[in-house]
C-alpha distance (Angstrom), angle and dihedral (degrees) to the residues before:
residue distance angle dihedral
X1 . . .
X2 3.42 . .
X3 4.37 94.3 .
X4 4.21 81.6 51.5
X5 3.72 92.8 51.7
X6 3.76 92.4 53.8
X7 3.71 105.6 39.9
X8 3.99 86.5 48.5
X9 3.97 80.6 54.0
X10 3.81 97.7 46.8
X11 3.87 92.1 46.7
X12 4.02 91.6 54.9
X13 3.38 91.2 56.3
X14 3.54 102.8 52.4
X15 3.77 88.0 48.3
X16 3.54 93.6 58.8
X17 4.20 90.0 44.6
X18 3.80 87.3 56.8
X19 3.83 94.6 47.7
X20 3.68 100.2 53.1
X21 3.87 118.6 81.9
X22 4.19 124.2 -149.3
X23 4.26 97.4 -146.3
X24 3.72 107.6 -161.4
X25 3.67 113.0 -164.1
X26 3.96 121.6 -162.2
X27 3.33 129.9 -129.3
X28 3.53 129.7 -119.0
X29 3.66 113.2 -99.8
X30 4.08 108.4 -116.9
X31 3.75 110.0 -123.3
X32 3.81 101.7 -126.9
X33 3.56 103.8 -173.7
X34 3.96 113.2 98.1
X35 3.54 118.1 -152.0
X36 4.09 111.1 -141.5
X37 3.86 116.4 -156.4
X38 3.47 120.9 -118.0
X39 3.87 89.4 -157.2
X40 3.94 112.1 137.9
X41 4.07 96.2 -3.3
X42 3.99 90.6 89.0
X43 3.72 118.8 130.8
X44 4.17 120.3 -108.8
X45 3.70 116.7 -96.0
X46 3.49 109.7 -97.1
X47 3.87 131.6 170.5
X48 3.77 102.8 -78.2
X49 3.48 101.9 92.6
X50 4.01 92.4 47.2
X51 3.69 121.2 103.8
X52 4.30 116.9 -131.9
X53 3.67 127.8 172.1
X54 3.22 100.3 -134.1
X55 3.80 139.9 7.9
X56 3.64 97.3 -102.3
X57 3.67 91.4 54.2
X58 4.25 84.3 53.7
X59 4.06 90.1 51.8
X60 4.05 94.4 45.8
X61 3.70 78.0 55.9
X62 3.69 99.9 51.8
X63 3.36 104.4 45.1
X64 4.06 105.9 26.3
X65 3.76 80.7 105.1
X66 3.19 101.2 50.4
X67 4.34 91.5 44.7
X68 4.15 90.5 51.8
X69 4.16 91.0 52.2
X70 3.83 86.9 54.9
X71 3.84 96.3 42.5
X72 3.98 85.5 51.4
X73 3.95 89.0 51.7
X74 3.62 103.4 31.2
X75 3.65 109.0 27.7
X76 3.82 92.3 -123.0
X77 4.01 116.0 137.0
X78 3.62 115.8 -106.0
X79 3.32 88.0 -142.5
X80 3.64 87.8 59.8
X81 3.04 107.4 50.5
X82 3.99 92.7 47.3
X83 3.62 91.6 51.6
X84 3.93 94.0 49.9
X85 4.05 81.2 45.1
X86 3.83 92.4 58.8
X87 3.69 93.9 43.4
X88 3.49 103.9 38.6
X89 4.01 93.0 42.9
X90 3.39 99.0 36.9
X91 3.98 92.6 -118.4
X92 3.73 85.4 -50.7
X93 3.81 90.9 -56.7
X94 3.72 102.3 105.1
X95 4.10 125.1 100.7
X96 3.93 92.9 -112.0
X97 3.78 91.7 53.9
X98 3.85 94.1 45.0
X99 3.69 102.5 35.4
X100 4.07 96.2 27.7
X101 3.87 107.9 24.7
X102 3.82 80.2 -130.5
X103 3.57 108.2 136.4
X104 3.67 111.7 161.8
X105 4.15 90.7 50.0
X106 3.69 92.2 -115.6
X107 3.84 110.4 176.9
X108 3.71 125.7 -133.3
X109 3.51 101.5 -104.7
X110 4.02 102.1 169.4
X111 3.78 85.9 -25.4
X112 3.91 111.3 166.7
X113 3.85 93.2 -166.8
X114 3.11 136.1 88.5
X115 4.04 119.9 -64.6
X116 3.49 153.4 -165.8
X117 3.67 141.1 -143.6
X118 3.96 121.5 -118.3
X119 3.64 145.4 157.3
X120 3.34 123.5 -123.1
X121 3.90 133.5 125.8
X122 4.11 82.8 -8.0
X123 3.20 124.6 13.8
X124 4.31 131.3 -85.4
X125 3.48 82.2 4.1
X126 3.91 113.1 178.4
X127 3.74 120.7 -96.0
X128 4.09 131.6 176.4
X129 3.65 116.4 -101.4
X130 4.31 120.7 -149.3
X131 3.40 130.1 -164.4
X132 3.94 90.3 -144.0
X133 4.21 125.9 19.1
X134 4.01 79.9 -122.4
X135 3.68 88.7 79.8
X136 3.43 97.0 42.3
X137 4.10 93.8 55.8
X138 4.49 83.0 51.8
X139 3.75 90.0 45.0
X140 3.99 89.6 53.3
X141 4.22 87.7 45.7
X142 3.73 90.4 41.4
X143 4.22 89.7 45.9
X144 3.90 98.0 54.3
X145 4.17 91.5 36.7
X146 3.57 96.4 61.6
X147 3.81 105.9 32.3
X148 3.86 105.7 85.4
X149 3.64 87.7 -152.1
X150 3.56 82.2 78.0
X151 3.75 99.1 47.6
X152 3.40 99.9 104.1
X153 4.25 88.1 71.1
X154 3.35 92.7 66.3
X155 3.61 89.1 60.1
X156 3.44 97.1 62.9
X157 3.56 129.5 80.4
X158 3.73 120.1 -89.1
X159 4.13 88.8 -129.3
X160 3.80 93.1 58.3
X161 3.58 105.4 75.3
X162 3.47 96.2 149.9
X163 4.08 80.2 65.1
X164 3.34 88.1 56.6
X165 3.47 101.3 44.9
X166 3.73 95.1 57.2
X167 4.04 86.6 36.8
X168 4.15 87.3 59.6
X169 3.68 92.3 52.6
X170 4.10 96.2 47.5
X171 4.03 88.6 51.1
X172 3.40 91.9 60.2
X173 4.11 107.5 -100.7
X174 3.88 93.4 128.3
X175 3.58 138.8 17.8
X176 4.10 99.3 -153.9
X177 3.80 98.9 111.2
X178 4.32 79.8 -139.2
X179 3.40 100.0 51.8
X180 3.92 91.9 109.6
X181 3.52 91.2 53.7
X182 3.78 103.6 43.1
X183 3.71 88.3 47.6
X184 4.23 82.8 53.8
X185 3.28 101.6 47.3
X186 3.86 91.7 47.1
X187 4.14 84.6 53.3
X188 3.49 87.1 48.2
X189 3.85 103.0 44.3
X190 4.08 92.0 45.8
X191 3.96 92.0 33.7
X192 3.65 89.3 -130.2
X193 3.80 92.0 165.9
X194 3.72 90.0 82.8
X195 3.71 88.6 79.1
X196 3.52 87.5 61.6
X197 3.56 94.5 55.2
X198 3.68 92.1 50.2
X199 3.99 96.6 65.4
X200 3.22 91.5 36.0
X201 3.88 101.4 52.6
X202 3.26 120.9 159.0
X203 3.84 89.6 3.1
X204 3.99 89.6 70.5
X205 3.62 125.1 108.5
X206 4.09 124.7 -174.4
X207 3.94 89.6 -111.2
X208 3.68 114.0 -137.3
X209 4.27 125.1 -161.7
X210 2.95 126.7 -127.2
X211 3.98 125.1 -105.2
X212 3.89 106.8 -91.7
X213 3.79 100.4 8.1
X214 3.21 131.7 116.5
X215 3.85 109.7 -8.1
X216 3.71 120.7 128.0
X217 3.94 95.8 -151.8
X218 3.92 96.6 55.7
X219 3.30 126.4 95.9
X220 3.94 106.8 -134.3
X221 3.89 121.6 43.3
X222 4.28 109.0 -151.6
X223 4.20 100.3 -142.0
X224 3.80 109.5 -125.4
X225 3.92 124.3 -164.8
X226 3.93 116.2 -66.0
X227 4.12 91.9 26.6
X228 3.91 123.9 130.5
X229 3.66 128.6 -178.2
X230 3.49 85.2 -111.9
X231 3.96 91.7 64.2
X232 3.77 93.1 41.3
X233 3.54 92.2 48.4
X234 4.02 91.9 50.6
X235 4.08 81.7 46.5
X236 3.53 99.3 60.0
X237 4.29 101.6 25.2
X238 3.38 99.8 -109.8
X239 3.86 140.6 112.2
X240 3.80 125.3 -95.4
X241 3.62 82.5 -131.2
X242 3.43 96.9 55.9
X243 4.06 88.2 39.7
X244 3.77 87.9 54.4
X245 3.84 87.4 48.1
X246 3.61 97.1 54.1
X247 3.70 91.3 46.5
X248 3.72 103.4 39.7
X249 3.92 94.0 -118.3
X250 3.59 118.4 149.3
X251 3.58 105.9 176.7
X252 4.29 124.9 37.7
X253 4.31 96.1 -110.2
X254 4.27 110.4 126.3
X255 3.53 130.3 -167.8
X256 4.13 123.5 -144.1
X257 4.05 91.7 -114.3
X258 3.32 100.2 35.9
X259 3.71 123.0 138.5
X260 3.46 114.7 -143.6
X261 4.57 126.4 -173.8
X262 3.59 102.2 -128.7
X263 4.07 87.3 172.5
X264 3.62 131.8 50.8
C-alpha cells in the first residue's frame, strides 16, 4: 500500500515539472555609440567651395584683402600690387610662390632669411624665402617704400596706376620693355582698380592723363617735373644717346614743357 502511495506521489510531481514553463525574456541591446554634435564647431567659409574661371580670378580673390591693408599703410595701389602678384607669381602657380611664398620675385639682396635658389636672368640666382605669402605682399610694400629709386611712385596719384605701372618699369623693377602694359591690361581685364576705390572712398577721383604723357605708342613724350633722359629713355627702350640724337640734345639739362621724340 505503501509502494502505491509513493509512486502515485512521484508521478504527480513530474506532471506538474512538465507543465510549468521557465520564459526568459531578452534584453534590449544598449546602443553604445554616442552621437556628438557638430553644432557651432564648423570651420569659416573660405574660398574652396567658390567657383572662378580661371586661376587668376582665384588669387585676386585670395589676397585682395591682404593688397587693400597694404595700400591703406603704404600708399601702394591694390591694384598694383595684385597685378604684379599675378604676373610675377604666375597666379600663384609658379615655383617661387609655391616653394618660397615669394610672389613678386624679389631677390635676396642682403636678405638674412631664409632663401631659395632660381633661374632667371642668370642662373640659381638668389631669391627671398617666407614662411607665409603675407610676408611676402609687406616685403614688396616695404621694398618699393624705402628704395629712393622708387620715390618718384609715391608722387603719383593713387588713381593712376597706369602711371605707376610704366613708373615701376623706368626705376628699374623689371627689365621686359612691356611690363607696364602687361601689368595694365591685367588691371584692366580683372578691373582691379576697384580696390583702389574702395580704400580710398570718397577720396577717389576717376584719374585722367595728361595729353602726351606717358604712352608708349606716341610719338612725342611732354617732360614733367623729376624726369631725366635717363628715365625717358628706360620708358620708351631706347638709349639716351639715341634720345639725344633724335632730339638734337647734346648735354642731359630738361625743361618742365619740353617735348621730347621718343620714336623715329
Amino acid at each position: 500500500m505503501s509502494r502505491i502511495a509513493l509512486v502515485l506521489c512521484l508521478g504527480c510531481f513530474l506532471f506538474s515539472c512538465r507543465s510549468k514553463k521557465v520564459v526568459i525574456s531578452k534584453r534590449p541591446k544598449t546602443n553604445t555609440n554616442t552621437t556628438v554634435s557638430n553644432k557651432g564647431t564648423e570651420k569659416p567659409s573660405d574660398n574652396s567651395t567658390k567657383v572662378y574661371a580661371n586661376a587668376t580670378e582665384r588669387y585676386i580673390d585670395d589676397y585682395k584683402d591682404i593688397a587693400q591693408n597694404e595700400m591703406s599703410l603704404y600708399g601702394i595701389p591694390a591694384s598694383i600690387t595684385l597685378a604684379q602678384g599675378v604676373l610675377e607669381s604666375g597666379s600663384g602657380k609658379g615655383r617661387l610662390s609655391v616653394q618660397a611664398n615669394n610672389h613678386f620675385g624679389i631677390k635676396c639682396h642682403g636678405w638674412k632669411g631664409g632663401k631659395i635658389y632660381h633661374d632667371d636672368d642668370k642662373a640659381q640666382e638668389c631669391f627671398r624665402k617666407y614662411k607665409d605669402a603675407k610676408y611676402s605682399f609687406r616685403d614688396h610694400s616695404l621694398f618699393l617704400k624705402d628704395r629712393k629709386r622708387y620715390a618718384k611712385l609715391f608722387r603719383l596719384r593713387k588713381e593712376d596706376y597706369k602711371g605707376w605701372a610704366r613708373e615701376l618699369r623706368a626705376a628699374g623693377y623689371a627689365t621686359d620693355k612691356k611690363y607696364p602694359q602687361k601689368l595694365i591690361s591685367i588691371i584692366e581685364r580683372y578691373e582691379l582698380y576697384k580696390y583702389d576705390k574702395e580704400v580710398l572712398g570718397g577720396a577717389y577721383t576717376e584719374y585722367k592723363e595728361p595729353a602726351n604723357t606717358g604712352h608708349a605708342d606716341r610719338a612725342t613724350y611732354t617732360v614733367l617735373k623729376g624726369d631725366t633722359l635717363y628715365s625717358i629713355s628706360k620708358r620708351y627702350g631706347i638709349t639716351v644717346k639715341e634720345l639725344q640724337k633724335l632730339n638734337g640734345i647734346r648735354g642731359t639739362a630738361l625743361s618742365v614743357g619740353q617735348v621730347l621724340v621718343v620714336k623715329p
